[in-house]
TIVEX-52139 format. One record per residue (C-alpha): x, y, z. Coordinates in steps of 0.1 Angstrom, whole numbers, plus 5000, padded with zeros to 4 digits. Last residue first. Layout:
N
XYZ;...
# end
This chain:
366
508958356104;506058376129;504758066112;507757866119;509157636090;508057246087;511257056083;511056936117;506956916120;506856706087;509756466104;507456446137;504556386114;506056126097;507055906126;503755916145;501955786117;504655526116;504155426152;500355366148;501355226118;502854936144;499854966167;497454816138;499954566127;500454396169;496654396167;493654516180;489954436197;487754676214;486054766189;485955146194;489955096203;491155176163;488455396150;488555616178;492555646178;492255756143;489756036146;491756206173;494756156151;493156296127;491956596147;495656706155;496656696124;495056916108;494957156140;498457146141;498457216100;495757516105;498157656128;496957636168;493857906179;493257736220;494058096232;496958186259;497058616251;498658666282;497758906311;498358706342;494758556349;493758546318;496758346305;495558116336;492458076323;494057956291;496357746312;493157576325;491557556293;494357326282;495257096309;491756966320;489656916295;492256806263;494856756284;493056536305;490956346279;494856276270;495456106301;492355886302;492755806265;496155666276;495655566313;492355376298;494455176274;496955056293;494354916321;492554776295;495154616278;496554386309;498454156290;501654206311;503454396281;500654606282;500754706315;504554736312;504354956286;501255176297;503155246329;506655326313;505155546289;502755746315;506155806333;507555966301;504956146292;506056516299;508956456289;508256336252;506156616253;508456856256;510356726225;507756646195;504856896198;506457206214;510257156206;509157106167;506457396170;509657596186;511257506150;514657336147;518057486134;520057336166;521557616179;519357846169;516657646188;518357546221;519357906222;515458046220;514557736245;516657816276;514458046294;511457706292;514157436300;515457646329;512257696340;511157326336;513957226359;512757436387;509257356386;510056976380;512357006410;509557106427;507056876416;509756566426;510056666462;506356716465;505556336453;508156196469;507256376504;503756266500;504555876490;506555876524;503156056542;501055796526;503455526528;505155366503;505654976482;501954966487;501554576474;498654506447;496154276464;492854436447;495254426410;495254036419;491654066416;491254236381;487554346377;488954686380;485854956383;485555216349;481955056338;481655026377;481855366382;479155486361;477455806385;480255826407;483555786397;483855826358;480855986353;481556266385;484656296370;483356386331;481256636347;484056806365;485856786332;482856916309;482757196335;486857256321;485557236288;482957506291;485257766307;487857696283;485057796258;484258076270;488158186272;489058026235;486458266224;487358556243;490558486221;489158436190;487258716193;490458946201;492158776174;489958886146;489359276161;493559256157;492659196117;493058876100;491258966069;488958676059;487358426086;487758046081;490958016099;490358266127;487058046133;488457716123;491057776152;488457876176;486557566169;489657296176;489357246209;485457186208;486256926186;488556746205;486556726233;483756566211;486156306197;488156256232;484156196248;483755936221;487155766228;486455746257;482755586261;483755336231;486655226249;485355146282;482254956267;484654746245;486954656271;489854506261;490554266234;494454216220;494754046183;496653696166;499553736194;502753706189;503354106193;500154226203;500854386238;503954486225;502154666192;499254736213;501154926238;503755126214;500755236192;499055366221;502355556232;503055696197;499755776186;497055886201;499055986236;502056146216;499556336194;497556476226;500956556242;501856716208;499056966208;499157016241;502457106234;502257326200;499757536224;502357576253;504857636224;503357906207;502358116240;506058166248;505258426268;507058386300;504358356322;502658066296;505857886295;506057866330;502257736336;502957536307;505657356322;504057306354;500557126340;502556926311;504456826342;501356766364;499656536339;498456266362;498456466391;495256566390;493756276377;495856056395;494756216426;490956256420;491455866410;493355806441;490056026462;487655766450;489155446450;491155476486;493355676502;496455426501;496755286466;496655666455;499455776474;501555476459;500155586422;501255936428;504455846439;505155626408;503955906380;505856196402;509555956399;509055916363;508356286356;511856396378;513356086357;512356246326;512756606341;516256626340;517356466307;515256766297;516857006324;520556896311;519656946274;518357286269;520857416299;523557316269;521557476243;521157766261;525557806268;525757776305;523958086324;525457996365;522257926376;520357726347;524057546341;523557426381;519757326378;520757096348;523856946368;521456886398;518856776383;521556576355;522156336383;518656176384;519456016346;519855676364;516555756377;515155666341;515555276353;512355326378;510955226409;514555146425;515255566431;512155536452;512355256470;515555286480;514455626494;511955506513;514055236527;516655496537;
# end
């Protein structure tokens, strides 16, 4: 009972934990789409909110090392679960649209969120300047190595099958590349130059372990598979949710699922900010996205290998637009390592048009 006090108390999204049940219900019994739409993504935000805080609580307990393996696979595990299901049922589009938008969500909305509340009343926010630069310069290159096969099939006249077939063993080699980039990148961050990334904070040293290692365990399970199960609901349902409601799949792909995907990052970068501590927000944001960009990505492209589907990193020359420029953004914003309340509020904005331009934008396949 305690550990399950402390869990539904770690967060106010699990005031939404009823609609697991209601949204695993209308996936059984075949509820209108855009009904099952609904229910599994009020689902999943507390489902997400409830992974980010056991995760954390297993990582206070094993130590420096093996939490940061932890968070780092964990730390995305819905973007991780939901592509795996969207990639098996073939809705290729949206698992790129949504690393897309998870990327966009991370660069934008949720960093501008932090430094505008971490800002607010303030003349500007420091944090690490060492930190920052090293990030956001390994999200630049990462970022660019993303977005090669789509300047390929852009750049190349007569877009022929023989076309997509070497963008696609493409998008494989280079998957394969990023994801050694990743092990590389872990080894910097918690072996080679660990103290660059090391937590001078000392009343972070005393933090309280509010769970177990085996309670933290159970949460953390628990809340994976009813992510699993609420995502493919979410996934089956999407065609009805998008007649229904006269949106795009890029929309659902880069503005919708990713909302869910980073809620719990939200809530942690929030309240870190709002408690002054800047550096810790900012490293779970470029942190995260570095993930999706080395981690997430190629490894649903190896796993479109794996099961027979075309998964490729080619997005639509306006994702891929717009994707880099918010890469570029980001850099140009934390390289200094000082900020403002102004700064995080276009940050906002910029977020705010391109969800609009994504509404109205038509689907390519159409």
């Amino acid at each position: 009972m305690g550990v399950l006090k402390t869990a539904l108390g770690c967060s106010y999204m699990n005031f939404l934990l009823p609609f697991v049940f209601l949204g695993i219900v209308s996936g059984i019994q075949g509820w209108d789409e855009s009904v099952v739409f609904l229910l599994n993504f009020l689902a999943i935000l507390p489902l997400a909110s409830l992974l980010s805080f056991a995760t954390e609580e297993l990582a206070k307990s094993v130590g420096q090392t093996i939490g940061g393996l932890i968070n780092a696979t964990f730390g995305n595990a819905v973007e991780m679960i939901v592509g795996v299901t969207a990639v098996t049922q073939g809705e290729i589009h949206i698992v790129q649209s949504s690393m897309v938008g998870s990327i966009l969500s991370g660069n934008l909305l949720i960093l501008g969120c932090c430094l505008f509340c971490g800002g607010y009343a303030k003349e500007a926010v420091t944090f690490n300047v060492d930190v920052s630069g090293i990030l956001s310069s390994l999200m630049v290159v990462a970022s660019a190595s993303l977005i090669i096969p789509s300047v390929l099939f852009s750049t190349t006249p007569g877009k022929s099958s023989a076309v997509e077939d070497s963008v696609l063993s493409l998008s494989r080699a280079a998957s394969g590349v990023l994801l050694i980039f990743y092990l590389v990148y872990l080894y910097f961050q918690f072996k080679s130059h660990s103290d660059l990334f090391a937590d001078d904070d000392p009343e972070g040293e005393d933090e309280e372990l509010q769970l177990g290692p085996w309670s933290a365990s159970i949460v953390l399970v628990l809340a994976t598979l009813g992510v699993t199960v609420c995502s493919d609901h979410l996934v089956d349902s999407v065609g009805g949710f998008v007649e229904a409601w006269n949106v795009s799949r890029a929309f659902v792909g880069l503005i919708v699922v990713p909302i869910v995907g980073n809620a719990g990052e939200f809530n942690t970068t929030l309240n870190a900010a709002m408690k002054g501590n800047m550096d810790l927000a900012i490293g779970v944001v470029v942190g995260s996205t570095l993930q999706i960009a080395l981690l997430v990505s190629p490894f649903l492209v190896i796993c479109g290998l794996i099961i027979g589907q075309p998964m490729s990193l080619r997005y639509s020359p306006f994702e891929t637009v717009v994707f880099f420029l918010s890469v570029i953004v980001m850099d140009c914003l934390i390289r200094g390592g000082r900020s403002n309340y102004y700064e995080g509020s276009l940050l906002i904005g910029t977020y705010l048009i391109i969800a609009i331009a994504f509404y109205v934008h038509p689907d390519s396949a159409a």
